[in-house]
C-alpha positions in Angstrom: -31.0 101.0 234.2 -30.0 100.7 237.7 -26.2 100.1 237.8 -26.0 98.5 241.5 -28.6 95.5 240.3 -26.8 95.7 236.8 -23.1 94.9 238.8 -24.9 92.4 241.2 -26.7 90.2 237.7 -22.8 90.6 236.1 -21.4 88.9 239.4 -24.0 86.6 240.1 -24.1 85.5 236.2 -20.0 85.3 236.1 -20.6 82.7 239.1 -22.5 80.5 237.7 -21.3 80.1 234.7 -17.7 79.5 236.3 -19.4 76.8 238.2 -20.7 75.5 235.2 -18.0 75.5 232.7 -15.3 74.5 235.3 -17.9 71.4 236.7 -19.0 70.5 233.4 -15.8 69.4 231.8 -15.8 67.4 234.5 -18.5 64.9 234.6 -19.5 65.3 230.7 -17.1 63.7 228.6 -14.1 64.6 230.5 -11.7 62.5 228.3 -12.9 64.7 225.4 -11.9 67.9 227.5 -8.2 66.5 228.0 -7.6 65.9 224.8 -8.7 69.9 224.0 -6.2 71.2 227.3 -3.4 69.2 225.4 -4.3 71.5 222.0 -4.1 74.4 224.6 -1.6 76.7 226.1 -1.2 76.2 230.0 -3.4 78.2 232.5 -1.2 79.4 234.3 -0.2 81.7 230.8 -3.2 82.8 230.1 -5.6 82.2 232.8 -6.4 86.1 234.3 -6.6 87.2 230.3 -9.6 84.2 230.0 -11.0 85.6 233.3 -10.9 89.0 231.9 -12.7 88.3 228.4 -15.5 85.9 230.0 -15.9 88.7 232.5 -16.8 91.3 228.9 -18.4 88.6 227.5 -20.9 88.2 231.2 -21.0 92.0 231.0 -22.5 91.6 227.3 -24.8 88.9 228.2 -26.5 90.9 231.4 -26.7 94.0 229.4 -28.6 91.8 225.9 -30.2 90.0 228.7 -32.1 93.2 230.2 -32.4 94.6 226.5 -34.1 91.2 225.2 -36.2 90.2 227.9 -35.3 92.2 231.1 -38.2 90.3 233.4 -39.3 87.1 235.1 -40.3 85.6 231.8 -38.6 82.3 232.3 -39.6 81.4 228.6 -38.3 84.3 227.5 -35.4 83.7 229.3 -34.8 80.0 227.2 -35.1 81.1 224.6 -32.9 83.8 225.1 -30.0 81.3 226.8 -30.5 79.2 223.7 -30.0 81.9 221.4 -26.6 83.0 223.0 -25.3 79.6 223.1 -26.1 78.6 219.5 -24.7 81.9 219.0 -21.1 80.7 221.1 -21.4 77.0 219.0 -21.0 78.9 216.0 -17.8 81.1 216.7 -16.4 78.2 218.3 -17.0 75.5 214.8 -15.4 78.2 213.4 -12.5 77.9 215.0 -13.1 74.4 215.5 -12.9 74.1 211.6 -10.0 76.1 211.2 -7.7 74.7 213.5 -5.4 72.2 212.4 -5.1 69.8 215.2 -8.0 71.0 217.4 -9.4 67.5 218.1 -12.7 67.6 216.6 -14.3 64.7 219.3 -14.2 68.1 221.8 -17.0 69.7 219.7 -20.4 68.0 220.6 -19.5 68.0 224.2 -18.8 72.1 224.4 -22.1 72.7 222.1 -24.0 71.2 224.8 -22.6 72.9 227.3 -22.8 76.3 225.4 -26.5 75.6 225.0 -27.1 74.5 228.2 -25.0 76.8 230.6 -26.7 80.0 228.4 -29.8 78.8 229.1 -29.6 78.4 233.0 -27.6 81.2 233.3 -30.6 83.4 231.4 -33.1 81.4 233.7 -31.1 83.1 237.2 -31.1 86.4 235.8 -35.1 86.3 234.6 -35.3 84.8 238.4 -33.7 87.7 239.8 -35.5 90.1 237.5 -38.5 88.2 239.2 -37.3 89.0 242.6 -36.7 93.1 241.5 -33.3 92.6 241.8 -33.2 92.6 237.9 -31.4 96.3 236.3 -33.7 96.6 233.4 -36.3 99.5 233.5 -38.8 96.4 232.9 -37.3 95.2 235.8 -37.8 97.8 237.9 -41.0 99.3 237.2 
């Protein structure tokens, strides 16, 4: 594994999906996402601990990435993005189920986005794999 292109795929992929989660809310269903921030406790709380765990959880994607498909294979890739977003839908109906006055209408728009955002995300880093600037041995060589 080379741990230069390994850094670069964690900061590019940590990129996008900021863009994506923090644009996303946004445009789809946007009421629904209100409704969830009211449930929540203010940013300002807990908002470099949030940073810090998506930043493990972007570190775990890269490395599962390079371990799963670790190429240009962009179907590969899909699937792969799909697989880690049904794999984020199901924590969160978890929680979702557990929580007493989580509001529920918040759950179809986030399991898109989980599903969707995993995918793309998994599509840039079998692009840059594609490009050698992927840290997989497959990758590489």
């Amino acid at each position: 594994m080379n741990v230069g292109k390994f850094i670069l795929n964690i900061v590019v992929a940590y990129i996008v999906y900021g863009v994506l989660y923090t644009v996303g809310p946004m445009f789809i269903a946007a009421d629904a996402f209100m409704a969830a921030e009211a449930a929540m406790k203010p940013m300002e709380e807990t908002g470099m601990a949030v940073m810090a765990y998506h930043l493990v959880q972007t570190v775990v994607v890269v490395w599962l990435f390079d371990k799963a498909v670790g190429s240009g294979d962009m179907k590969a890739a899909v699937v792969f993005g799909l697989m880690v977003g049904l794999y984020l839908v199901a924590t969160d109906s978890v929680w979702y189920t557990m929580l007493k006055d989580f509001p529920q209408d918040t759950r179809m728009p986030i399991m898109g986005m989980h599903l969707v955002n995993n995918a793309i995300v998994a599509v840039v880093l079998a692009f840059m794999a594609g490009k050698g600037w992927g840290s997989s041995a497959k990758a590489e060589g």
